[in-house]
Each structure stands twice: as structure tokens, then as C-alpha cells.
PLY file of the C-alpha trace (Angstrom):
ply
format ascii 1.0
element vertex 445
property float x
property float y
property float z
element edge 444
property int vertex1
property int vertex2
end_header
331.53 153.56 -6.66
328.39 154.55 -8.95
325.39 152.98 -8.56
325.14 151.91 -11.83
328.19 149.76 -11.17
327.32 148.36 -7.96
324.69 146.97 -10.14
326.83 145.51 -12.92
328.44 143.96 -10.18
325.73 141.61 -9.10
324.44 141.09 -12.23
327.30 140.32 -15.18
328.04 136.38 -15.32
331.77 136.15 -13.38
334.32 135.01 -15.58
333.63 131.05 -13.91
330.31 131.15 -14.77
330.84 132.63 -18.39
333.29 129.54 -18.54
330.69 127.46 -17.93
328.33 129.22 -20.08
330.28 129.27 -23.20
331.31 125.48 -22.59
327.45 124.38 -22.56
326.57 126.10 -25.60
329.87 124.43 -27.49
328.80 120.51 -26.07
325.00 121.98 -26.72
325.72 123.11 -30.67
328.23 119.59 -30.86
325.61 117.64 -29.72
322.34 118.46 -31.70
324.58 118.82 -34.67
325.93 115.03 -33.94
321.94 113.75 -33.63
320.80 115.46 -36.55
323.57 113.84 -39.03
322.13 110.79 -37.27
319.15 111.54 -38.47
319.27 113.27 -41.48
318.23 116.14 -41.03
320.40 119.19 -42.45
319.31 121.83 -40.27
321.93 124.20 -39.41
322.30 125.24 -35.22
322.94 128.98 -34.61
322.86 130.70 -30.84
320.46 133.13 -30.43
318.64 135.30 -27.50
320.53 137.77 -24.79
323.61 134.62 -24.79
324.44 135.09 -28.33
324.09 138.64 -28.11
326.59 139.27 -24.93
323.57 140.79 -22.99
322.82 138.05 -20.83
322.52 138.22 -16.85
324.02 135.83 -14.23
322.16 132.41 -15.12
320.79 132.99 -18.32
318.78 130.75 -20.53
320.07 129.24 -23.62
318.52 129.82 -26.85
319.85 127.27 -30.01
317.56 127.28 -32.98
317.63 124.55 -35.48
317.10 126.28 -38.88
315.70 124.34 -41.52
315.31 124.35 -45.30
312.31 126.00 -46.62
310.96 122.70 -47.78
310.19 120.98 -44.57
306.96 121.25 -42.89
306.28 122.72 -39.40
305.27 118.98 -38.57
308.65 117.32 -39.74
310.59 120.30 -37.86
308.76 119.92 -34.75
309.22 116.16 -34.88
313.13 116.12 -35.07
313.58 118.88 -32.42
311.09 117.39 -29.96
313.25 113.91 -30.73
316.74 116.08 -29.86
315.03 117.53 -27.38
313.79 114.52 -25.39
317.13 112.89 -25.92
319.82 115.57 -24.75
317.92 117.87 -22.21
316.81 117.11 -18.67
313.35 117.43 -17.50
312.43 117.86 -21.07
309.09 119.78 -22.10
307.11 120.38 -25.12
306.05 124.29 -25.56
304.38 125.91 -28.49
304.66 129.22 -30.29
303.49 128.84 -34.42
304.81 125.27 -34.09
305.76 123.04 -31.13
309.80 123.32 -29.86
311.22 121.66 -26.45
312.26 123.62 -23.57
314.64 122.14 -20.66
317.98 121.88 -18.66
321.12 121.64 -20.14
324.66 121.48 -18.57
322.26 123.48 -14.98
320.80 126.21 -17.67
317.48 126.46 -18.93
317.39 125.82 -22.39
315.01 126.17 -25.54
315.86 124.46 -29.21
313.25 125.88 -31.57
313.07 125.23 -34.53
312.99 127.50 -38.16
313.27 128.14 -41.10
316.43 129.46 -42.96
314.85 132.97 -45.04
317.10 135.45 -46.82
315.57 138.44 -44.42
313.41 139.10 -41.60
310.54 140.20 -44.23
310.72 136.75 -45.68
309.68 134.74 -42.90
307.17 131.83 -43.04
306.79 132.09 -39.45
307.26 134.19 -36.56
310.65 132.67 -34.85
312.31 132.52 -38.60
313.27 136.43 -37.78
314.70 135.90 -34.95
317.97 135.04 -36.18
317.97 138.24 -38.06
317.12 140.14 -34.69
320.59 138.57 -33.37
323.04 139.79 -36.26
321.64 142.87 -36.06
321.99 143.16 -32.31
325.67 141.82 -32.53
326.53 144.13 -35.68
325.38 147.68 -34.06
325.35 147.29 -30.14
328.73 148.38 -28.67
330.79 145.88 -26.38
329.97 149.11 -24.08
325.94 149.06 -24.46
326.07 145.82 -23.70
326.47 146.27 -20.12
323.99 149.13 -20.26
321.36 146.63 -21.76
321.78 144.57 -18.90
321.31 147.69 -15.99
318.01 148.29 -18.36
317.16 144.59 -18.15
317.60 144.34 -14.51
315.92 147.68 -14.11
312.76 146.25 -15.72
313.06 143.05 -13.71
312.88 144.93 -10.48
310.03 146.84 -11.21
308.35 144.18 -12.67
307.69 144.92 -16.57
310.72 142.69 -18.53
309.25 139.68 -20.21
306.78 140.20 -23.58
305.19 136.53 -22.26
301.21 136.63 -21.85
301.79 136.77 -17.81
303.51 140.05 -17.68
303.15 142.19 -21.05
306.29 144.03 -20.84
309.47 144.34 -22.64
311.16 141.66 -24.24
314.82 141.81 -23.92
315.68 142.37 -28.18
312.97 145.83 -27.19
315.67 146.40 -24.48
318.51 146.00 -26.63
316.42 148.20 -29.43
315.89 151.16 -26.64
319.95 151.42 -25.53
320.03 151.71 -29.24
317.74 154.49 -30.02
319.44 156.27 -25.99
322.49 155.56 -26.29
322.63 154.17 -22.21
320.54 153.57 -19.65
320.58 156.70 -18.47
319.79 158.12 -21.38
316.84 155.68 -22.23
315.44 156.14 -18.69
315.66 160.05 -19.05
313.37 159.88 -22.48
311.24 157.00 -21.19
310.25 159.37 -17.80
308.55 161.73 -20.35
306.87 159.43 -22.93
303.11 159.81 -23.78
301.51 157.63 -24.87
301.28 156.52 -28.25
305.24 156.38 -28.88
306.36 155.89 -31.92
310.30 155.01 -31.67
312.41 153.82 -35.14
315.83 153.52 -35.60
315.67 155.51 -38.92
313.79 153.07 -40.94
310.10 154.76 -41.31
307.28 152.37 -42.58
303.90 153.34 -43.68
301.92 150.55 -41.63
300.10 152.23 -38.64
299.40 150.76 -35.39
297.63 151.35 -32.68
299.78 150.17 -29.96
300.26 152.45 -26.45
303.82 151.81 -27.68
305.68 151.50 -30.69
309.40 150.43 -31.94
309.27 149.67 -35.50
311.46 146.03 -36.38
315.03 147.31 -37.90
314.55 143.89 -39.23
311.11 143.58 -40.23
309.76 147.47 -40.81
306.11 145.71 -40.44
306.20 144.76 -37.17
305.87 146.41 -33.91
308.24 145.03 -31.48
306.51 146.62 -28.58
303.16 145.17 -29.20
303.20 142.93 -26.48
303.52 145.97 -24.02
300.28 146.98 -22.40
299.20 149.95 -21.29
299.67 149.31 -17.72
303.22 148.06 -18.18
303.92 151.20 -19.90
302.86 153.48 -17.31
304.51 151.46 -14.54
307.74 151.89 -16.56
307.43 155.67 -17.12
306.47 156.00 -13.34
309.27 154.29 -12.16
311.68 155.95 -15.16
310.45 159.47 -13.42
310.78 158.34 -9.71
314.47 156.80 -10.69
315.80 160.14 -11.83
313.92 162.11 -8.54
315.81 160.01 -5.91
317.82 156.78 -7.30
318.48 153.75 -5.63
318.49 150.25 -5.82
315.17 149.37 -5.32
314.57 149.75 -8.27
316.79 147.27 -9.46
316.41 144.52 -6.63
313.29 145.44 -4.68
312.39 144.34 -0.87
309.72 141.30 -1.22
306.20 142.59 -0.86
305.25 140.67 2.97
301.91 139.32 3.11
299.54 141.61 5.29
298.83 139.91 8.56
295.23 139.08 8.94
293.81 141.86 11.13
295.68 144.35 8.24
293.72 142.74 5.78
290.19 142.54 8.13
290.48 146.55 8.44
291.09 147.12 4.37
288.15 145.24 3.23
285.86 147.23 6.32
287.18 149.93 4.19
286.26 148.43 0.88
283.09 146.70 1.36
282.07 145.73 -2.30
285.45 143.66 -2.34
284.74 140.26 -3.82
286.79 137.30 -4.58
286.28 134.48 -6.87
288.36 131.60 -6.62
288.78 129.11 -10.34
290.23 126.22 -10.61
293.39 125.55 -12.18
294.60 124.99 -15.66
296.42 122.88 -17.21
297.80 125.08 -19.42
300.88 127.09 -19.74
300.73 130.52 -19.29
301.12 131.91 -22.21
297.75 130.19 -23.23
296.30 130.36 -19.10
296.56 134.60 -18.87
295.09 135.66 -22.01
292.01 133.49 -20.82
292.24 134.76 -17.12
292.48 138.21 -18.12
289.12 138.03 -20.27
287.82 136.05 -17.46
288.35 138.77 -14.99
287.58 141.83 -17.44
284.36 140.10 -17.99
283.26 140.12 -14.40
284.25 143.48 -14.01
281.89 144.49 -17.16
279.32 142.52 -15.57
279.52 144.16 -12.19
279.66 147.60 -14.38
276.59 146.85 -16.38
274.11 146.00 -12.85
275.50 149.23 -11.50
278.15 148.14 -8.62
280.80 150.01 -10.44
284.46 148.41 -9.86
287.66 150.27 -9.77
290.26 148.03 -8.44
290.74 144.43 -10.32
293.45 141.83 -9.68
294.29 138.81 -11.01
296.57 135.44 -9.73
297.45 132.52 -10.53
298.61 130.45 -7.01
298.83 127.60 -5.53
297.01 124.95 -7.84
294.34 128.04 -7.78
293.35 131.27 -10.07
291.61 134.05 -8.04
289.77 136.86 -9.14
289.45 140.18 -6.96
287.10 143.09 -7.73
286.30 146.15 -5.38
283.37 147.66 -6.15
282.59 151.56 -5.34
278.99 150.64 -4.67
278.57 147.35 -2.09
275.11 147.24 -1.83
272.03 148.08 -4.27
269.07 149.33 -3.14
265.86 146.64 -2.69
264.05 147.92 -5.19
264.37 148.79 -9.00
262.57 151.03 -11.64
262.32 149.54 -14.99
260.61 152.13 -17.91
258.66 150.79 -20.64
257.16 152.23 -23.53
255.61 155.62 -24.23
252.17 155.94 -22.59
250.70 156.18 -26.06
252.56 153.10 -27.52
250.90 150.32 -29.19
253.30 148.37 -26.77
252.01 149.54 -23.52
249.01 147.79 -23.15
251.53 144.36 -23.25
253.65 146.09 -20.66
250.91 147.01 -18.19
249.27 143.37 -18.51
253.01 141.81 -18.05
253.96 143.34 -15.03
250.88 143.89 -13.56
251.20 142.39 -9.95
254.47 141.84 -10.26
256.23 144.93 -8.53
255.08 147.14 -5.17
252.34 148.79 -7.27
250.74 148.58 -10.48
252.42 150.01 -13.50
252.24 154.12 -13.99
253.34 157.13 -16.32
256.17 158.97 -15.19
257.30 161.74 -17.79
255.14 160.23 -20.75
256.81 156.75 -20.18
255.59 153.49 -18.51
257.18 152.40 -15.69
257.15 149.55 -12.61
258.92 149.33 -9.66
260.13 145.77 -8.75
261.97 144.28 -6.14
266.01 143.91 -7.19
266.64 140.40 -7.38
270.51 141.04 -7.35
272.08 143.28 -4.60
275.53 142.70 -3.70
278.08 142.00 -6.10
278.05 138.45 -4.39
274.45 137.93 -5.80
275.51 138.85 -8.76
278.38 136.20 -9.39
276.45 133.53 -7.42
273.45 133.99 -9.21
274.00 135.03 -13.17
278.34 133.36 -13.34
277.10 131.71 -16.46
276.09 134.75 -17.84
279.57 136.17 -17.29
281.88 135.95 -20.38
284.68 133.38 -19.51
288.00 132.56 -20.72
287.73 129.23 -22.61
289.42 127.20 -20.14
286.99 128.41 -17.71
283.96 128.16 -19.27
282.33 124.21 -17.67
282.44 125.95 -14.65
278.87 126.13 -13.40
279.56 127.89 -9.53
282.48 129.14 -8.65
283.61 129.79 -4.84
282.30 133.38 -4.09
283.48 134.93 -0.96
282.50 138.57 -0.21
284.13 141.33 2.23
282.40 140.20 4.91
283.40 136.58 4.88
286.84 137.26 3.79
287.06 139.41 6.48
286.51 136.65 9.02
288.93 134.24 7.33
291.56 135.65 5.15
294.54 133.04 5.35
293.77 131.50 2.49
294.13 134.59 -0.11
296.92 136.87 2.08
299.05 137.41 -1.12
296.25 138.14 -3.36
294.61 140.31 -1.09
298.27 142.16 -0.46
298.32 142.63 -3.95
295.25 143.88 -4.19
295.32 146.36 -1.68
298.71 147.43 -0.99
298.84 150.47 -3.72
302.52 150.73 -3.00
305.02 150.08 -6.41
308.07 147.46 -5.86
310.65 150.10 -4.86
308.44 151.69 -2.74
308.65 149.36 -0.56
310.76 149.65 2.26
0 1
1 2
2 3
3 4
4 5
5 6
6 7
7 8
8 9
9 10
10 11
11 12
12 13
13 14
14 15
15 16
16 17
17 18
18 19
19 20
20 21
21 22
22 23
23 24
24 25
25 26
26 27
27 28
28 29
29 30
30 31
31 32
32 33
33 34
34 35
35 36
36 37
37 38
38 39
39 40
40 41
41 42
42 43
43 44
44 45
45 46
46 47
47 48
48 49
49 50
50 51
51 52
52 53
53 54
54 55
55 56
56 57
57 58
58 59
59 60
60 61
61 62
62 63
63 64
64 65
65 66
66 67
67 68
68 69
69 70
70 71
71 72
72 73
73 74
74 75
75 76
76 77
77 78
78 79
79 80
80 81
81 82
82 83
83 84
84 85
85 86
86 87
87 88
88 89
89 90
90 91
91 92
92 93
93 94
94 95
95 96
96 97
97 98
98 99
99 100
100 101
101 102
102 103
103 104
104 105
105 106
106 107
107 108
108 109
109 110
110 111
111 112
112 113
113 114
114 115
115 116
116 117
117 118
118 119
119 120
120 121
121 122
122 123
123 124
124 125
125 126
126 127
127 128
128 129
129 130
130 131
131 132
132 133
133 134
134 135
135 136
136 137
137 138
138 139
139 140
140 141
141 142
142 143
143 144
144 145
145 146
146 147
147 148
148 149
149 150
150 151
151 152
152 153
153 154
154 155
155 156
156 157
157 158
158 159
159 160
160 161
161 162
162 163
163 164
164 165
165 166
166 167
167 168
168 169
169 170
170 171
171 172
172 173
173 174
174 175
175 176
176 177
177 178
178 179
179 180
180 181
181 182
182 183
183 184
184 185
185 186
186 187
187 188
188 189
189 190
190 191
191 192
192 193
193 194
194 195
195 196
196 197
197 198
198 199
199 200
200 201
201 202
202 203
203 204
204 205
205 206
206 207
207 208
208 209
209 210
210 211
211 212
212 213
213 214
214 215
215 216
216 217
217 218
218 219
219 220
220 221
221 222
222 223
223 224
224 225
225 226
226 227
227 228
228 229
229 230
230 231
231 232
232 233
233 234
234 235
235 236
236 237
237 238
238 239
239 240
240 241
241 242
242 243
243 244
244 245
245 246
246 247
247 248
248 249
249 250
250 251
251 252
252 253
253 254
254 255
255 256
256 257
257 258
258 259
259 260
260 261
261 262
262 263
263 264
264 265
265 266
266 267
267 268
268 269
269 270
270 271
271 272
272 273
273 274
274 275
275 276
276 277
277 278
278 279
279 280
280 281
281 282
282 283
283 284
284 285
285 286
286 287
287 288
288 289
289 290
290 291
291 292
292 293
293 294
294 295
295 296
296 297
297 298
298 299
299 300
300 301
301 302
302 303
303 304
304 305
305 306
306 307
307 308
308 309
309 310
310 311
311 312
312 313
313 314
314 315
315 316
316 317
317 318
318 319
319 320
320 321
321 322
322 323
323 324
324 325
325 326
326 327
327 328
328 329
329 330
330 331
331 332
332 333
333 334
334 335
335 336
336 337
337 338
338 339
339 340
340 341
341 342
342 343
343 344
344 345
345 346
346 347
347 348
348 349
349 350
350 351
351 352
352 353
353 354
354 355
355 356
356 357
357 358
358 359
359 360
360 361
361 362
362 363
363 364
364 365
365 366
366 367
367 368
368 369
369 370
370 371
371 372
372 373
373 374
374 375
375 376
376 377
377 378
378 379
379 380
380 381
381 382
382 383
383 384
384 385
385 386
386 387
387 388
388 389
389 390
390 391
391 392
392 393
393 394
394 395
395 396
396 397
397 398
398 399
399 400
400 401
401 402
402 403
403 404
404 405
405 406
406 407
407 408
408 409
409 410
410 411
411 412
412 413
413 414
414 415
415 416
416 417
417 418
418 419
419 420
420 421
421 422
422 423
423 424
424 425
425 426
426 427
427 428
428 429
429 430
430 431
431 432
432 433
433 434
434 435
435 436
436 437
437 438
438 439
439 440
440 441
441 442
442 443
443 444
């Protein structure tokens, strides 16, 4: 048996569970369509997502969308679906995109009515989810009953290695950009094969060119909307992963790559003996959010790029930054190439002919080891470094540190360098795994 249907195997709904499937969306389109006559309101439900498309995996979410008439407003939309919402679903719970929608359970599936509006084309949308209907009938009129079940080895494929999901938290590839790519390849073989060589920038079409540029790492212009990139949400990072692991696939296949071993915590003396080896390690530990994560990781993210710039700027230099989100917790952790500073600084003033100078020498006069001098035609003191660990650094000057908005009353945040983290690790094992186990998900054995 090939791999690729060992795979298929484990991961296409069985024929019960497509039973139950197809009988929740029925009750689920019977149902809101009941409420709204009850209501008034002549919105129209249509299935969309990987369900209404046949590319769905074992326990799939359910996407209905209620669309609307052009004349109702976002508010009177979002009204009548949260009121749907809260009366059919369990565990109900309002979300937002460009206007609020309800996400919950339904018949044991996770389920999402979102409401639109009903536009002539992709291109005519008033906002961002009125497309998405288009993106369906265009999946269902070109994908092959065949590519569908290669859409789902690319989906898992992406799953295992960690880059499937456009959401905030991961950056990857949405599943309609999966569906797009098994277009363009034919297979997943095929779309593995071109993605091991990709350079970035990409710029993948399905025949219809457009003039707008972008600057994306990757690009796969809308069939539907020839203005938009449907692989904007894919970073850089994601990208690479993908094209590493699209290389390493076709080297030595398996399925790792497809359902990888869980990545153990490292015991505590495995951790102790990487941060002796990476002494400028620090960890900052923020509270949590109450926020979901599409809005919590865009704020993280600048939180911890904005430490890292500040570490950069005072001359620790970081290469290694990781970010979580745990346990009622967010960490931050930085290595830093240089752990320690030196106890002294030089700072250069003006030239020594400057009308300038004379302020200098009288400002820092008895403030550094010696009085100020000339050194190549230039003013200069030295003065004892205030800040000399990257601990210092974030203890001292946090507030000067850019933060995420959600982050920003924070006045101290827990600090804990190599040293101390090195004495008591429990705490942050995963983090710290993550952080220092270089090792991609199917490399693990």
C-alpha cells in the first residue's frame, strides 16, 4: 500500500461519520432558515469552507454563512446571527472578523454562521467574507472528485509540519490556498515537487494575470478576486519551513511528516546544560490576555520583536527569539550572542573645534573615570555602563520597549536570566524545548 494512501486512510471522514456530517449541516441549514422567517430576516444560508467543498478531514468544522441583501448594515447582520447563534449552538461565542459572527457546537462539530452580503462577484464585495462564497463555487466547479483527496494529503501534510491555518497564531496556509496549489500541481506530489524549489518571492496564478504588485514572500493571485493575494497571510518563516520540509519529503518520505511524534519536554538537567551553553538567554514572562488570538499574536509578536530591537540597539545582539502563549501566561525568550557588556562605555561628542564642545566637556566633566579628551579630532568620555546584561536591560528601561497594546500598563515584568532559569526551570520546560530544540516536527524521532 502507498504511503499516500495509508494516509487517506486515517484522514477521509468514514462513511458513518460523513452520515453524520451531512445530517448536521441539513438540521443546521433547516434550522437557521426556520429562525430567520421567524424573524424576518431574508437572508439566504449557503455551506461554505473545506465541508462544502468535499475537502474536509475527519471532524471538520462547519461553515454556514447567512447572506444578506446589500441594504442591511453590518450592525443589523451581526445582530440576527449572534441571536441564531445564541439560540441553536452550544457553548455559543461571539468572534469578529470586519463584523462580529458566532462560533460554536453543533450536532458534536464546531461550527461558525457568519454573516454577508449577497454581491454579483468576488470584486464586488463590501466586505471581506462576502467573497467567500465565490471562493466555494469556484472550488466545487474546477477541483476534480480526484484532487479532492489530494487536497486533503496537502492539508494534513501542512498540519504535521505545522504551517496550515492563515489565523494570526500560525501564518500559514489557509485551506482555499491549499485547494488553489493542487490546482496550479495537479497532486500533491506534484505541488510538493515545485514547492521544494520555490524562492522566494513566488508569484503563482491560475492564468488570470493582474497588474497590482505585492510584496508578499508569497503570492497566489484570487481566481476570484485578481486583487487579492491569497497567500498574504503566509510569512516568511512559514514559507521556508514548508519548502524545507517539501525538499526533505521527496529525499526520504515518511509519515512524520504527516503525523509527527510530540516534541517531549527536556528534563531539567537537559535544559540547565543548554542555557550554560547560551548564557545571554533571557525570559520574560506577561500576563495573559483576554483576547482571542487572532487579536493576542499580532500584539505578542510586536511585543517580542521589540525586545529583540531593543537588545540589538544596546549591543547584546539576539539570534534566537520565541514566543508562547501557555498556561494563563505569554513568555518571551531571547538568546543573546553577547551575555555580558563590558563595565565601561565610550560615548563621542562633538568635534574638538565645535561650538558644542565646550557644553560637552562642562556636562560630563566628573562624571566618567577621567575627564573628557580628543580622540581622532572628536570629544569623548568614558563612563561606567549602567546596563550590562540583557537582564538589566529589560528590568531597567521595559517601558522603553515598544509593546503590543494589550501589553502596554505593564510597568515590570518577571525577568529571569540564564542563570536563574538554570536553577529552576519547571516552570517554562515547553518554552524552553521550543526554544532550544532546533529539531523540525518530523525530525523528531
Amino acid at each position: 500500500m502507498k504511503l499516500n494512501d495509508i494516509i487517506l486512510s486515517q484522514i477521509i471522514p468514514s462513511s458513518d461519520e460523513q452520515e453524520r456530517i451531512d445530517a448536521a449541516v441539513r438540521e443546521l441549514v433547516a434550522k437557521t432558515s426556520e429562525i430567520g422567517q421567524k424573524l424576518g430576516a431574508p437572508f439566504e444560508p449557503q455551506l461554505v469552507g473545506s465541508v462544502a467543498k468535499g475537502t474536509h478531514l475527519t471532524r471538520p468544522d462547519i461553515d454556514l454563512f447567512l447572506k444578506f441583501p446589500v441594504g442591511f448594515s453590518k450592525e443589523e447582520m451581526g445582530e440576527i446571527d449572534k441571536s441564531i447563534g445564541r439560540a441553536i449552538l452550544d457553548d455559543p461565542e461571539e468572534r469578529y472578523a470586519e463584523h462580529p459572527y458566532i462560533s460554536g457546537v453543533w450536532r458534536g462539530f464546531r461550527t461558525d454562521l457568519v454573516p454577508c452580503y449577497t454581491v454579483s462577484s468576488g470584486r464586488g464585495k463590501i466586505s471581506a467574507v462576502d467573497r467567500t462564497p465565490f471562493h466555494t463555487s469556484y472550488i466545487q466547479g474546477h477541483l476534480s472528485e480526484s484532487q479532492r483527496d489530494e487536497v486533503r494529503l496537502l492539508k494534513q501534510f501542512m498540519k504535521g509540519i505545522g504551517c496550515y491555518g492563515a489565523e494570526a497564531k500560525v501564518q500559514g496556509f489557509s485551506g482555499y490556498l491549499c485547494e488553489l496549489i493542487v490546482l496550479r500541481f495537479r497532486n500533491f506530489d506534484g505541488s510538493v515537487k515545485a514547492a521544494s524549489a520555490w524562492k522566494p518571492p513566488i508569484l503563482l496564478d491560475l492564468g488570470n494575470k493582474t497588474r497590482k504588485r505585492f510584496d508578499d514572500p508569497l503570492t497566489f493571485v484570487d481566481p476570484v478576486d485578481p486583487g487579492r493575494n491569497v497567500a498574504s497571510p503566509v510569512s516568511r518563516e512559514v514559507l521556508e519551513l514548508f519548502t524545507e520540509a517539501c525538499e526533505a519529503f521527496l529525499d526520504e518520505p515518511s509519515d512524520r511528516f504527516f503525523f509527527p511524534v510530540e516534541r517531549k519536554p527536556w528534563n531539567e538537567k537537559a535544559l540547565a546544560e543548554a542555557l550554560a551553553g547560551n548564557p545571554g538567554t533571557v525570559l520574560v514572562e506577561l500576563p495573559a490576555l483576554d483576547v482571542v488570538d487572532d487579536v493576542l499574536w499580532p500584539q505578542l509578536r510586536k511585543t517580542g520583536k521589540s525586545i529583540a530591537e531593543s537588545l540589538e540597539r544596546e549591543g547584546f545582539r539576539p539570534d534566537r527569539l520565541t514566543l508562547r502563549s501557555e498556561n494563563e501566561r505569554n513568555v518571551v525568550v531571547v538568546s543573546c550572542k553577547v551575555p555580558e557588556l563590558g563595565p565601561s562605555m565610550t560615548h563621542f561628542g562633538p568635534p574638538e573645534k565645535s561650538s558644542h564642545a565646550e557644553i560637552f566637556v562642562q556636562k560630563w566633566k566628573g562624571s566618567g573615570k577621567k575627564p573628557p579628551e580628543v580622540e581622532g579630532g572628536r570629544w569623548k568620555v568614558e563612563l561606567k555602563r549602567q546596563i550590562r546584561t540583557p537582564k538589566d536591560l529589560l528590568v531597567k528601561k521595559f517601558r522603553n520597549v515598544r509593546l503590543g497594546k494589550g501589553f502596554r500598563d505593564i510597568e515590570s515584568p518577571k525577568v529571569l536570566d540564564a542563570g536563574e532559569l538554570m536553577k529552576n526551570n519547571r516552570d517554562y520546560r515547553r518554552v524552553l524545548t521550543e526554544h532550544f530544540d532546533k529539531r523540525r516536527p518530523w525530525q523528531i524521532p
